[in-house]
Jmol script that loads the backbone (N, CA, C; Angstrom):
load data "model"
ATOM      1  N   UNK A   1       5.829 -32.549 -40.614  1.00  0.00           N
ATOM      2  CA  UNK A   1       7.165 -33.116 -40.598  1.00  0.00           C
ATOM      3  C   UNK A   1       7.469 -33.813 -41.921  1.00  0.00           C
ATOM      4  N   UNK A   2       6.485 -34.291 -42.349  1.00  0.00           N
ATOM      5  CA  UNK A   2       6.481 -34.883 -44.169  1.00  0.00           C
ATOM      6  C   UNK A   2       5.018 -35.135 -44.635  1.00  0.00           C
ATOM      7  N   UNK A   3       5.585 -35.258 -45.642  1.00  0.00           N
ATOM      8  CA  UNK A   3       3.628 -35.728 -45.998  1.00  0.00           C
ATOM      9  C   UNK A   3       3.886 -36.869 -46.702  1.00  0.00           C
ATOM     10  N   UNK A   4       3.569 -38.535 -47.205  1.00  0.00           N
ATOM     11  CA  UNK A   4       3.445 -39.420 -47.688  1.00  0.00           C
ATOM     12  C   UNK A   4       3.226 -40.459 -46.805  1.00  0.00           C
ATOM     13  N   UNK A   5       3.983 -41.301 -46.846  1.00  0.00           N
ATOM     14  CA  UNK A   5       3.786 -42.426 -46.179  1.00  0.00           C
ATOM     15  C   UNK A   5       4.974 -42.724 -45.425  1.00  0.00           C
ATOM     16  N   UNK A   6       4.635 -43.545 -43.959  1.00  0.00           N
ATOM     17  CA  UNK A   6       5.255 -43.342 -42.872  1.00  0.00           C
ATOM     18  C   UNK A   6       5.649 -45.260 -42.956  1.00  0.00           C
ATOM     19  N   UNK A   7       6.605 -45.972 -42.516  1.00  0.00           N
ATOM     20  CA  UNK A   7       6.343 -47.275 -42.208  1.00  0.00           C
ATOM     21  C   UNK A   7       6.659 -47.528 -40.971  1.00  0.00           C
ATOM     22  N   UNK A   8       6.229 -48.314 -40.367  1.00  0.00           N
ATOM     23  CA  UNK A   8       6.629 -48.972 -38.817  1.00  0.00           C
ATOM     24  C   UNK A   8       7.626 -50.079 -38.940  1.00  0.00           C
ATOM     25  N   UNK A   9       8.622 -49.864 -38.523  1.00  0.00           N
ATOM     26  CA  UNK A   9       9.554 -50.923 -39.357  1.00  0.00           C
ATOM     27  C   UNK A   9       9.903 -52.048 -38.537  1.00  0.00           C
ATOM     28  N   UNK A  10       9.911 -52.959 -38.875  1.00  0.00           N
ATOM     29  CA  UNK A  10      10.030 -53.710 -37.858  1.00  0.00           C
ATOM     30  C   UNK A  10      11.916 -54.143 -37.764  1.00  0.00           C
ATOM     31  N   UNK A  11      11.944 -54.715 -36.249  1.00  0.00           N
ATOM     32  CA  UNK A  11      13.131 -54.872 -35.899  1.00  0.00           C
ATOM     33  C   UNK A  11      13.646 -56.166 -36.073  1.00  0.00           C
ATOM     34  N   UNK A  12      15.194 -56.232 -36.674  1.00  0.00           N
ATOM     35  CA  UNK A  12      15.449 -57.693 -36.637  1.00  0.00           C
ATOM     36  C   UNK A  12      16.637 -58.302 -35.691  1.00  0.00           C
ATOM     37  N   UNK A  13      16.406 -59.659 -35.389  1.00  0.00           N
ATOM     38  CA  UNK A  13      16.970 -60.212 -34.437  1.00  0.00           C
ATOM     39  C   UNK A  13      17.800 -61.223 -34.876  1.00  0.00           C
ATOM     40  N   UNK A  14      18.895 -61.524 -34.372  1.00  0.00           N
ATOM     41  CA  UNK A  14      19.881 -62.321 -35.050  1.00  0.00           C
ATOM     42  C   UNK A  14      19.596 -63.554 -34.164  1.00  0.00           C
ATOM     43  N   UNK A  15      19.998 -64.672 -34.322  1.00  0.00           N
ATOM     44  CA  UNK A  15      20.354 -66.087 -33.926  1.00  0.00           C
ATOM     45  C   UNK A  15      20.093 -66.004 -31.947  1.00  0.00           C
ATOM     46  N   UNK A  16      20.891 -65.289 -31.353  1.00  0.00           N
ATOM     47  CA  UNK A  16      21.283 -65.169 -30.464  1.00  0.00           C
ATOM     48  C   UNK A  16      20.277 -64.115 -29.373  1.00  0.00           C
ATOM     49  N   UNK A  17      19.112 -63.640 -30.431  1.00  0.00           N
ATOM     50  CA  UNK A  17      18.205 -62.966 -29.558  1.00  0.00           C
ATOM     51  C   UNK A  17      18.657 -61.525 -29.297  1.00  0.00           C
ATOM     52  N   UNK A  18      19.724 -60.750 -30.309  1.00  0.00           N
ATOM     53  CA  UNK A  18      20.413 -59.593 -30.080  1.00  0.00           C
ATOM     54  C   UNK A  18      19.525 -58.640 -31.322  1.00  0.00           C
ATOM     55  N   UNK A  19      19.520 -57.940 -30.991  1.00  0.00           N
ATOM     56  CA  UNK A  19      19.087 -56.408 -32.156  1.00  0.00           C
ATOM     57  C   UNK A  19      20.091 -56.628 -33.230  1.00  0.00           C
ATOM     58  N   UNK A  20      19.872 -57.290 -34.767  1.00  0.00           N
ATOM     59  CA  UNK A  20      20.668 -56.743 -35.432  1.00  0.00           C
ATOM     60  C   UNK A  20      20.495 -55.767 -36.525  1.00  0.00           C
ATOM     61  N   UNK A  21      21.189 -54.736 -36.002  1.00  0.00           N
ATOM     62  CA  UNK A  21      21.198 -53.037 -36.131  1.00  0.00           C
ATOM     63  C   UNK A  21      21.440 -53.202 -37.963  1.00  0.00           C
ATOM     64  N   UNK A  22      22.334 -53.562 -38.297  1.00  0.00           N
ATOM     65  CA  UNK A  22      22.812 -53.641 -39.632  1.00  0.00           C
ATOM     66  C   UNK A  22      21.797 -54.493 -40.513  1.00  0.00           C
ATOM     67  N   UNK A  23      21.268 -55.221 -40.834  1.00  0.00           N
ATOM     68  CA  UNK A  23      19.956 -55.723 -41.389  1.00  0.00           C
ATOM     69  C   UNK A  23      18.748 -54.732 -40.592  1.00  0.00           C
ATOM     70  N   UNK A  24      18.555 -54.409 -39.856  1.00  0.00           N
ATOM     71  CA  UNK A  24      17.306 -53.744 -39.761  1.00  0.00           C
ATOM     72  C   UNK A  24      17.796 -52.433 -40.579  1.00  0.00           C
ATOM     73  N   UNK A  25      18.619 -51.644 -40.390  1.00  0.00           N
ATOM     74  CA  UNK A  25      18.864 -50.077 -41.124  1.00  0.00           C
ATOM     75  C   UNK A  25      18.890 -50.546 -42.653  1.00  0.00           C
ATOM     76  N   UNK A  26      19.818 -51.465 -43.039  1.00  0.00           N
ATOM     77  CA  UNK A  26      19.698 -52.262 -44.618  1.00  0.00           C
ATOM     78  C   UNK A  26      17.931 -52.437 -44.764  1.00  0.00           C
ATOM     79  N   UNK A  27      17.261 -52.867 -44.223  1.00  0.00           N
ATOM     80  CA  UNK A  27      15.822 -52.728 -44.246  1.00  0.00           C
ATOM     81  C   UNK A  27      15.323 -51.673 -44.489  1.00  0.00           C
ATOM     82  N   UNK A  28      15.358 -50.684 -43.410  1.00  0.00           N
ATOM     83  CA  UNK A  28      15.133 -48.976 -43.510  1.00  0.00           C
ATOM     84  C   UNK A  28      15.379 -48.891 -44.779  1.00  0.00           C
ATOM     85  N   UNK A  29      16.609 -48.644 -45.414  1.00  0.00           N
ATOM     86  CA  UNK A  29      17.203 -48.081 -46.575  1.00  0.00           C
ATOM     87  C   UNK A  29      16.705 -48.224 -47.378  1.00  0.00           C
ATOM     88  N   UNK A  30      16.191 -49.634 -47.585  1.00  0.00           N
ATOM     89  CA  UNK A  30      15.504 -50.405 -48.760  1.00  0.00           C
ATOM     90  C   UNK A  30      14.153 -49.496 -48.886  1.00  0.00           C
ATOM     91  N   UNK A  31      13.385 -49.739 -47.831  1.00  0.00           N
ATOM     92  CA  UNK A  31      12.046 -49.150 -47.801  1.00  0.00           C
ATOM     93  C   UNK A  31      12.222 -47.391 -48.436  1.00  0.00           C
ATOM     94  N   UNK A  32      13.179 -47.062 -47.874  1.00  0.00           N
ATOM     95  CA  UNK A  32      13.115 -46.003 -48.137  1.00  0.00           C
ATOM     96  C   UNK A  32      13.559 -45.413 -49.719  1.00  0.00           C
ATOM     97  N   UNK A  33      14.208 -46.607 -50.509  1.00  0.00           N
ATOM     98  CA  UNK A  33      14.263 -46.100 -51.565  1.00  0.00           C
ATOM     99  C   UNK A  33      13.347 -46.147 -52.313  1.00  0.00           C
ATOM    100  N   UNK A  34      12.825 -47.100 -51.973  1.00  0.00           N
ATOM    101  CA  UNK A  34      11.103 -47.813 -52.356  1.00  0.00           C
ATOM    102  C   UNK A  34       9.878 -46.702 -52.328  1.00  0.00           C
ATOM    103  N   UNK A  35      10.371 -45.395 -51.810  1.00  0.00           N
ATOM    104  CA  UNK A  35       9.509 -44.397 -51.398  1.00  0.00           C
ATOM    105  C   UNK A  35       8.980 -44.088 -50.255  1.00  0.00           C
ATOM    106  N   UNK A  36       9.278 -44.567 -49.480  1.00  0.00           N
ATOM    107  CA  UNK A  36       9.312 -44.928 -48.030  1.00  0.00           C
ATOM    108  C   UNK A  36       9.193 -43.107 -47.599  1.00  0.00           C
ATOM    109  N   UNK A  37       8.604 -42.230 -47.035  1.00  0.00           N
ATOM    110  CA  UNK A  37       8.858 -41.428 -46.904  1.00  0.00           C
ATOM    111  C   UNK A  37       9.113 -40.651 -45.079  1.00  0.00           C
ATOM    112  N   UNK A  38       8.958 -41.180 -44.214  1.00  0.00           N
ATOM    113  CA  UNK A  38       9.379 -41.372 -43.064  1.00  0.00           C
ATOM    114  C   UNK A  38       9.307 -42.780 -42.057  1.00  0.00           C
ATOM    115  N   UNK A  39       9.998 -43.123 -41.221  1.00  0.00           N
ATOM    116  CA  UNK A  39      11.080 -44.344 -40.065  1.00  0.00           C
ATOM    117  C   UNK A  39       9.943 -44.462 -39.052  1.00  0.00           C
ATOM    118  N   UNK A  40       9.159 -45.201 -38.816  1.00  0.00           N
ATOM    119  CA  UNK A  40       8.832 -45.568 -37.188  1.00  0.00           C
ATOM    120  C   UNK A  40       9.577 -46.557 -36.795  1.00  0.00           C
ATOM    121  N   UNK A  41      10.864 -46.348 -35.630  1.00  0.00           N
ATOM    122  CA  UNK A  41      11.669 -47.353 -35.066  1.00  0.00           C
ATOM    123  C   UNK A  41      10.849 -47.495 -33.838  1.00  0.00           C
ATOM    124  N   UNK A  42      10.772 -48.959 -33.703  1.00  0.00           N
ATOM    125  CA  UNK A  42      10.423 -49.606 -32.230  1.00  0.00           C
ATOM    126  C   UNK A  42       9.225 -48.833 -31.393  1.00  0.00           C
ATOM    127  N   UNK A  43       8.732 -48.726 -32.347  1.00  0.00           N
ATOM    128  CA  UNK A  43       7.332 -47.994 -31.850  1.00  0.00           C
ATOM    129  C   UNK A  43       6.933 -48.881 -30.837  1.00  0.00           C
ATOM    130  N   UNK A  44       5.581 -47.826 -30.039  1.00  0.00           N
ATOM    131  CA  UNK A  44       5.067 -48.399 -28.540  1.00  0.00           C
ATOM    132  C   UNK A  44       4.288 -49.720 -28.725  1.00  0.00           C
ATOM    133  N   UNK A  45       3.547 -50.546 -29.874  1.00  0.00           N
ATOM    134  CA  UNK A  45       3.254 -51.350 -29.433  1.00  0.00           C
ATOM    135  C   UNK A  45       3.816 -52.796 -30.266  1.00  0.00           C
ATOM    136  N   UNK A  46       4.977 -52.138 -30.462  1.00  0.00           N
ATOM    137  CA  UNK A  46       5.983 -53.390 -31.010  1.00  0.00           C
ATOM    138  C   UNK A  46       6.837 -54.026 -30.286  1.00  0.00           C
ATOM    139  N   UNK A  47       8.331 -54.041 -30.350  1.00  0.00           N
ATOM    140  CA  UNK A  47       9.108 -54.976 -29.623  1.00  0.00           C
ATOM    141  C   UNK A  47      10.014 -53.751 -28.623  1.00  0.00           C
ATOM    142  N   UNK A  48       9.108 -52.275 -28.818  1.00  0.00           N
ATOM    143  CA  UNK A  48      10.194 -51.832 -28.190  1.00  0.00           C
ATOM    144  C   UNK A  48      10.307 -51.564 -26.456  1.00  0.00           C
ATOM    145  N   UNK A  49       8.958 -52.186 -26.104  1.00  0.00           N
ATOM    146  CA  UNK A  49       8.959 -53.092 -24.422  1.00  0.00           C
ATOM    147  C   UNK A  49       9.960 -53.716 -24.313  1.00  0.00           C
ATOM    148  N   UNK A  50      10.509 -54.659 -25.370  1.00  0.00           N
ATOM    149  CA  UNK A  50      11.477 -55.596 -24.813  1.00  0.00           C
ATOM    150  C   UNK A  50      13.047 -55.196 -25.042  1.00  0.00           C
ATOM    151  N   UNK A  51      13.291 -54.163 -26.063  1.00  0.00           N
ATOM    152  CA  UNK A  51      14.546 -53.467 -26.106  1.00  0.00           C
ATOM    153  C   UNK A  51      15.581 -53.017 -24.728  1.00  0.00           C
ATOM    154  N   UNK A  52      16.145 -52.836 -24.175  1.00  0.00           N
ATOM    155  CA  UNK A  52      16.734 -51.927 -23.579  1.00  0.00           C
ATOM    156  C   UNK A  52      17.269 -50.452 -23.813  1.00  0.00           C
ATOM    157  N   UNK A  53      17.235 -49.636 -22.669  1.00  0.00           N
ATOM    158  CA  UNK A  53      17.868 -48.381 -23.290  1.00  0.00           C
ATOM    159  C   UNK A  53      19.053 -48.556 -24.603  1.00  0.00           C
ATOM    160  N   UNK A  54      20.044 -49.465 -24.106  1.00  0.00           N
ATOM    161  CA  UNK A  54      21.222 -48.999 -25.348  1.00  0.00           C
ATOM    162  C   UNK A  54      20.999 -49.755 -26.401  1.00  0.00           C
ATOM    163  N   UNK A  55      19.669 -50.912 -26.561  1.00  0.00           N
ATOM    164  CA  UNK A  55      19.551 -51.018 -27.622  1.00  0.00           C
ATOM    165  C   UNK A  55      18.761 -50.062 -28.159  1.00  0.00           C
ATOM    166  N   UNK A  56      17.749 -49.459 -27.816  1.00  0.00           N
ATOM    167  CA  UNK A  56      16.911 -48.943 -28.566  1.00  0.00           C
ATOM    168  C   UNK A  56      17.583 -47.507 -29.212  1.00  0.00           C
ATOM    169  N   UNK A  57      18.697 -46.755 -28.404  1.00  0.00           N
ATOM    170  CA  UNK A  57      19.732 -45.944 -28.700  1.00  0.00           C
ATOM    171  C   UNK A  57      20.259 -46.746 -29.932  1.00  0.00           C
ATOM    172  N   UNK A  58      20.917 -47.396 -29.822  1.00  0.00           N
ATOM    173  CA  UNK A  58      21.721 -48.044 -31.025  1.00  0.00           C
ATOM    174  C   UNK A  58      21.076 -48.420 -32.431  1.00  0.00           C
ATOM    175  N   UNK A  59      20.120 -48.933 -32.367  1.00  0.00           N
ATOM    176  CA  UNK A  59      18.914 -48.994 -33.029  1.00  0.00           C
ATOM    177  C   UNK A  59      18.635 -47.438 -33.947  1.00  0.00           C
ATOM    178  N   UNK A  60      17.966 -46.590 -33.102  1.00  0.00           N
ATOM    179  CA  UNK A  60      17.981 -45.164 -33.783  1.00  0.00           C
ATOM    180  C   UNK A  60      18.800 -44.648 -34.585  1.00  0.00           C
ATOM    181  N   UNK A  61      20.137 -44.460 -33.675  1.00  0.00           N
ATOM    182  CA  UNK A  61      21.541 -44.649 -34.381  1.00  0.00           C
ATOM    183  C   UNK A  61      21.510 -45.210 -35.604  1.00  0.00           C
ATOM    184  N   UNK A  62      21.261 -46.513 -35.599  1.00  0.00           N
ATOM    185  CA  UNK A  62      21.995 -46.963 -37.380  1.00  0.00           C
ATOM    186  C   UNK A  62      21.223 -46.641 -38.396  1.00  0.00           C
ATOM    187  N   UNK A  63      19.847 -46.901 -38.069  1.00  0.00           N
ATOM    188  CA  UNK A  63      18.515 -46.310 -38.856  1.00  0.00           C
ATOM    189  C   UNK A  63      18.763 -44.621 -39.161  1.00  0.00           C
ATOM    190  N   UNK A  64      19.422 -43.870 -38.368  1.00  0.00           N
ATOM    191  CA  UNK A  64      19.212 -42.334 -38.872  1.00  0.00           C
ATOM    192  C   UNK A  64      20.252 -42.388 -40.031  1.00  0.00           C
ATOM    193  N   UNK A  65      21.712 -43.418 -39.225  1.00  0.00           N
ATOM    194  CA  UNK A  65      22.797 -43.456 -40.195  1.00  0.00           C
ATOM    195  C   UNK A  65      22.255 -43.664 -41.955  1.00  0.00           C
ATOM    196  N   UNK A  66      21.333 -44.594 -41.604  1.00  0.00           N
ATOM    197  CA  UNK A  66      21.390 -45.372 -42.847  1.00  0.00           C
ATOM    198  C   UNK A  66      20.108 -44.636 -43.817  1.00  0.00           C
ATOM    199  N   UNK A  67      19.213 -43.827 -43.343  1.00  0.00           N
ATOM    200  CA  UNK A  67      18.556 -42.862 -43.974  1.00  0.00           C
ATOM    201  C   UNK A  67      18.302 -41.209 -43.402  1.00  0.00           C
ATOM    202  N   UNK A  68      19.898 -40.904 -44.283  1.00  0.00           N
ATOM    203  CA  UNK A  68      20.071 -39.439 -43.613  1.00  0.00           C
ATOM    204  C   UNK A  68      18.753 -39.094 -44.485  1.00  0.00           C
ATOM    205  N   UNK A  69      18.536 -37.847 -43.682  1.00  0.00           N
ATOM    206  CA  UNK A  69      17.698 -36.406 -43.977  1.00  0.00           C
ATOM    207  C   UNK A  69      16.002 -37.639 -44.412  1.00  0.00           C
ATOM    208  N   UNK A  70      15.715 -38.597 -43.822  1.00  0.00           N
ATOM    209  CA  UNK A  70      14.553 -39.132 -43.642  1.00  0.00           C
ATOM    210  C   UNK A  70      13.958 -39.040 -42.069  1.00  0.00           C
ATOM    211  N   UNK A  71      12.144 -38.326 -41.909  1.00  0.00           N
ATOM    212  CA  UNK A  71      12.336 -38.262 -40.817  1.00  0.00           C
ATOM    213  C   UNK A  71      12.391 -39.485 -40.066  1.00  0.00           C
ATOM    214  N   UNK A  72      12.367 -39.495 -38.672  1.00  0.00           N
ATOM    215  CA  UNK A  72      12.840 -40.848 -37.793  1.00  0.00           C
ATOM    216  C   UNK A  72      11.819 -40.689 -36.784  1.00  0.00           C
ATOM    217  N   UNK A  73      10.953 -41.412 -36.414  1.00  0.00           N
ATOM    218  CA  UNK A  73      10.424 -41.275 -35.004  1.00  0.00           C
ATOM    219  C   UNK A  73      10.380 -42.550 -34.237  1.00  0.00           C
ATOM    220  N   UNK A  74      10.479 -42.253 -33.286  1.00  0.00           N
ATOM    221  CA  UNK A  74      10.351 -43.756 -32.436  1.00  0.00           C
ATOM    222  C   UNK A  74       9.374 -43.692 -31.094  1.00  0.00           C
ATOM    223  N   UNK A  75       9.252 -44.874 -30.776  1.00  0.00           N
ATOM    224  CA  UNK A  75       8.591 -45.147 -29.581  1.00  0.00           C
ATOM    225  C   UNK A  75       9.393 -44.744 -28.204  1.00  0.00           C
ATOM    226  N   UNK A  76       8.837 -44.465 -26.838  1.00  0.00           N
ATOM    227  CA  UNK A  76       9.505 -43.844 -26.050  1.00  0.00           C
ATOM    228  C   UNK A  76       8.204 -44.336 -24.722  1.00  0.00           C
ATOM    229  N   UNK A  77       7.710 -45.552 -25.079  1.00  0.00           N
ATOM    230  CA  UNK A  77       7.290 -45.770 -23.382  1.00  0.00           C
ATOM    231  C   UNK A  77       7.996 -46.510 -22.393  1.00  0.00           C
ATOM    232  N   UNK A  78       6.891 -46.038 -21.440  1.00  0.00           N
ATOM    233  CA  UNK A  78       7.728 -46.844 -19.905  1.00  0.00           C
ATOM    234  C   UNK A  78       6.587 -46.725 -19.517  1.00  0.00           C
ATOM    235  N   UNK A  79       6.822 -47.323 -17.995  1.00  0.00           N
ATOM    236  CA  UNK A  79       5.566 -47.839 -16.689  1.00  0.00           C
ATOM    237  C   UNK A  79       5.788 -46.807 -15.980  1.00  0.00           C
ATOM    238  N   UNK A  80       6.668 -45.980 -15.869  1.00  0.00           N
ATOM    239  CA  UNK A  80       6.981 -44.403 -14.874  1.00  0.00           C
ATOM    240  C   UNK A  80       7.502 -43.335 -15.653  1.00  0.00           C
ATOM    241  N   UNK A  81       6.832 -42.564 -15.063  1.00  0.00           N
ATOM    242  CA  UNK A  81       7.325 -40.757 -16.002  1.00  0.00           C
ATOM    243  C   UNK A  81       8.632 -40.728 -15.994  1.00  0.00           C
ATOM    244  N   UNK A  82       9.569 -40.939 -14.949  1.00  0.00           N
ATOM    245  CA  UNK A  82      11.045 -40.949 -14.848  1.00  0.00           C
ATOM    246  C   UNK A  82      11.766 -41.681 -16.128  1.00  0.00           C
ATOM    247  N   UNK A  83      11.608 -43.039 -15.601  1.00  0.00           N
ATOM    248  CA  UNK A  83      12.399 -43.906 -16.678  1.00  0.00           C
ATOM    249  C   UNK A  83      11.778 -43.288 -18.462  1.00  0.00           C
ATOM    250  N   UNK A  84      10.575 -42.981 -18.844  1.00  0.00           N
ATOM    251  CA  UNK A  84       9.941 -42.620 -20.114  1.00  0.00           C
ATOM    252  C   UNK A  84      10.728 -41.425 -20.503  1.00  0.00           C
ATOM    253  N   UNK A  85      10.740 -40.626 -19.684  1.00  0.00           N
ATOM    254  CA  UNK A  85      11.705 -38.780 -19.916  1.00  0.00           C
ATOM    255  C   UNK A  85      13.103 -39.407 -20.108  1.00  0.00           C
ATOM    256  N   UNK A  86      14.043 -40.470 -19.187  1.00  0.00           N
ATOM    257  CA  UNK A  86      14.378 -40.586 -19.805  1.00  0.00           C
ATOM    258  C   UNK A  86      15.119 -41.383 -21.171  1.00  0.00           C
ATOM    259  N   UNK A  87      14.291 -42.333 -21.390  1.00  0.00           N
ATOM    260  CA  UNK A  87      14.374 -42.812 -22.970  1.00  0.00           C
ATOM    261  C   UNK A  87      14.014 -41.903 -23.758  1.00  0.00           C
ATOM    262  N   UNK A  88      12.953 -40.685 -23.760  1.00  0.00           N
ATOM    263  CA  UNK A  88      12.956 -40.176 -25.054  1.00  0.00           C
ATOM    264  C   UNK A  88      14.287 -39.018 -25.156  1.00  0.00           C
ATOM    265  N   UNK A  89      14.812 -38.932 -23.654  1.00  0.00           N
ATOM    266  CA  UNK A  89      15.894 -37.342 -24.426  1.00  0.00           C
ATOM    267  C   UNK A  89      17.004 -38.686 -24.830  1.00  0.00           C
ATOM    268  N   UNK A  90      17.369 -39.981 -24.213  1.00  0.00           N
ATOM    269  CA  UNK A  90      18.391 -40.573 -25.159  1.00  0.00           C
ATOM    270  C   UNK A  90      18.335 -40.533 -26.711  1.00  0.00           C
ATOM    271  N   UNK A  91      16.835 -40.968 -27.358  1.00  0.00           N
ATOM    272  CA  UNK A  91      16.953 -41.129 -28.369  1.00  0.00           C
ATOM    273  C   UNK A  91      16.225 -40.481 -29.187  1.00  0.00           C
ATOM    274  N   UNK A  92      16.093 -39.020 -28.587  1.00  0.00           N
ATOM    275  CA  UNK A  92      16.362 -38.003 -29.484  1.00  0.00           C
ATOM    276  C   UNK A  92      17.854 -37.213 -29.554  1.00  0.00           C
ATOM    277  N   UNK A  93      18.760 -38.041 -28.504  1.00  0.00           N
ATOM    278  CA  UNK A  93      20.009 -37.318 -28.925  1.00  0.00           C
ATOM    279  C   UNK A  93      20.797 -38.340 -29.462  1.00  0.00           C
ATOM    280  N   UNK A  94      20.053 -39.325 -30.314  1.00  0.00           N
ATOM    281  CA  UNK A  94      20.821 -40.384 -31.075  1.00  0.00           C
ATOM    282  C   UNK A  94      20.031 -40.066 -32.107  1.00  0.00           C
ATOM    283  N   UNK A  95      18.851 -39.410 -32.487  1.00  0.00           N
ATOM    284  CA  UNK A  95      18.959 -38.792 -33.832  1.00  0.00           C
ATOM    285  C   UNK A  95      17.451 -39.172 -34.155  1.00  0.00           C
ATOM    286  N   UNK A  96      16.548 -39.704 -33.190  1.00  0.00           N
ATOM    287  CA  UNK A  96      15.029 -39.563 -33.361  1.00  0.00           C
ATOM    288  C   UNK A  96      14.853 -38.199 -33.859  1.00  0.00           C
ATOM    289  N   UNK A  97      13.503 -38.098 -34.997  1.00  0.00           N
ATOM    290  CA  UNK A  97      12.986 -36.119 -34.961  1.00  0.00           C
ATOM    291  C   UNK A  97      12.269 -36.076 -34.250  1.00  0.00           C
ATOM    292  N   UNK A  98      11.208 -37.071 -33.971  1.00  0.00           N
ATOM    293  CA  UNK A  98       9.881 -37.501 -33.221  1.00  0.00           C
ATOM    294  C   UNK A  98      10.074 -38.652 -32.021  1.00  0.00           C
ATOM    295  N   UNK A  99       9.036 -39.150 -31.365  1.00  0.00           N
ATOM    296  CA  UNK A  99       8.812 -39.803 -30.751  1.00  0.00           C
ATOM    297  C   UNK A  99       7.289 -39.827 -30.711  1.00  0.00           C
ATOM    298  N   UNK A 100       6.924 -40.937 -30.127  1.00  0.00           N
ATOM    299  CA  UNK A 100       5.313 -41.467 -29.747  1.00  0.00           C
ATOM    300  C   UNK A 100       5.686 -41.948 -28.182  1.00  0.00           C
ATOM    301  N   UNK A 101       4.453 -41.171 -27.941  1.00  0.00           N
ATOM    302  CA  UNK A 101       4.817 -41.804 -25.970  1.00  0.00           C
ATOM    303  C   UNK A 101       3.133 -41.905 -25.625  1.00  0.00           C
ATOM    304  N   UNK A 102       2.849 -42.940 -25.457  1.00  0.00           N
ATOM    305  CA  UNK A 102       1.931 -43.492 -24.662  1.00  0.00           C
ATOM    306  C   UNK A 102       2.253 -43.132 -23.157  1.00  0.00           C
ATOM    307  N   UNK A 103       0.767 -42.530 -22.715  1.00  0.00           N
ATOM    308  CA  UNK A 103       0.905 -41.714 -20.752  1.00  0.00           C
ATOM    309  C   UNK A 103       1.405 -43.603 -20.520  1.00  0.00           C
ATOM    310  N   UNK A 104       2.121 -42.994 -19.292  1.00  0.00           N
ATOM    311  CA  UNK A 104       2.948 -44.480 -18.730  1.00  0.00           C
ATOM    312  C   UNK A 104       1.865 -44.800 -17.891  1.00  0.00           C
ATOM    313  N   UNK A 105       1.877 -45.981 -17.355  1.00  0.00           N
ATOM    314  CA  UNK A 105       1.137 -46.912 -17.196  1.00  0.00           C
ATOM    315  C   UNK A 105       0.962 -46.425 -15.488  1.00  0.00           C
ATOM    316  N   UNK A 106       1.919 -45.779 -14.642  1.00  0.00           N
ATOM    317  CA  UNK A 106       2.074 -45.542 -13.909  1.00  0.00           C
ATOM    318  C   UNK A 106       2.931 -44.438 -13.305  1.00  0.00           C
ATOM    319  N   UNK A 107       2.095 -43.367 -13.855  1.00  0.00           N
ATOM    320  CA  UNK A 107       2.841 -42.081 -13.773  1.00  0.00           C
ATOM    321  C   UNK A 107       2.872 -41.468 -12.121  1.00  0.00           C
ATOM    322  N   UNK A 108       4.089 -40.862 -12.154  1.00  0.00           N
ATOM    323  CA  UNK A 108       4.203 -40.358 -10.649  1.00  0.00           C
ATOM    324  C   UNK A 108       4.138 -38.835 -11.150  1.00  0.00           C
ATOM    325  N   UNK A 109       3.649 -38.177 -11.805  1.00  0.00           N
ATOM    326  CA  UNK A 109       2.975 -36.658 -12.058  1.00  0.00           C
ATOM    327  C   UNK A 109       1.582 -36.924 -13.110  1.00  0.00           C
ATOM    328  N   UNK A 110       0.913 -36.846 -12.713  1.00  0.00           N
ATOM    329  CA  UNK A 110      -0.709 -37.302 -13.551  1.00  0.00           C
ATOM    330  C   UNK A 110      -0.999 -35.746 -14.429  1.00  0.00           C
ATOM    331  N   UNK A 111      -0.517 -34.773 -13.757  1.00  0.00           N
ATOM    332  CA  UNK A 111      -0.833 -33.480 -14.484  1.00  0.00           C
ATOM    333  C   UNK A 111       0.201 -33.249 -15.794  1.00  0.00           C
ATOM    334  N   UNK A 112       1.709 -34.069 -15.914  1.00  0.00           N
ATOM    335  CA  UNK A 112       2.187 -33.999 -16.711  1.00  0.00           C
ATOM    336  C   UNK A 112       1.085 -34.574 -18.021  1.00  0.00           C
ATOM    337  N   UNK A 113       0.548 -35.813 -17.688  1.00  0.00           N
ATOM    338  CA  UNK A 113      -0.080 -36.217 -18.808  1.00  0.00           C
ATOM    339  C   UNK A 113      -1.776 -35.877 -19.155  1.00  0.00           C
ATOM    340  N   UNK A 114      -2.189 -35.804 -17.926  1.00  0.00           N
ATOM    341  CA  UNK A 114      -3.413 -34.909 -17.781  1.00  0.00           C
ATOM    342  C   UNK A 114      -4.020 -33.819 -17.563  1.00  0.00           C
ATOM    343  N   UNK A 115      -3.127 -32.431 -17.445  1.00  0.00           N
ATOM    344  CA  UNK A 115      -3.794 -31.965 -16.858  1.00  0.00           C
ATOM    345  C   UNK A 115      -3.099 -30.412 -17.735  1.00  0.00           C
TER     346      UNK A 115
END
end "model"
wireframe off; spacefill off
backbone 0.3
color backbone group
């Protein structure tokens, strides 16, 4: 998907305890001019437990905005196969290329992840 170096970027939070989307992608951008050569948004063992679906959508969103044609991958766990399937088709249709999914903690199909 690329070859150099990947960063895990971390997410920033405004005053009020909200995702702010616009300083974190201004972040992205930076890194990425810096040589940055592919996005880990809200990867699995960062803050993206505590995100919600439309943040972590929104999130992807400004980060793809803000470094077109860089790849993007993000984190995509949950505690059930249901809710995990679906966070990753949201935010691969907000513009993830990738995702990382840790088997959920409590899968209701074990052969999906094992077998």
């Amino acid at each position: 998907m690329w070859r150099g170096v990947a960063v895990a970027l971390v997410t920033f939070f405004d005053g009020d305890a909200e995702v702010d989307l616009s300083r974190t992608a201004q972040h992205a951008a930076r890194l990425v001019e810096a040589g940055i050569q592919a996005v880990v948004v809200g990867g699995t063992t960062g803050e993206s437990d505590a995100l919600t679906l439309d943040e972590r959508v929104a999130l992807v969103a400004a980060v793809k905005e803000a470094c077109p044609g860089v790849p993007l991958v993000t984190g995509a766990g949950g505690q059930w196969t249901r809710p995990l399937a679906e966070v990753a088709a949201a935010v691969v249709k907000a513009g993830a290329d990738a995702i990382l999914v840790p088997p959920p903690r409590r899968p209701t199909d074990l052969g999906a992840f094992y077998g």
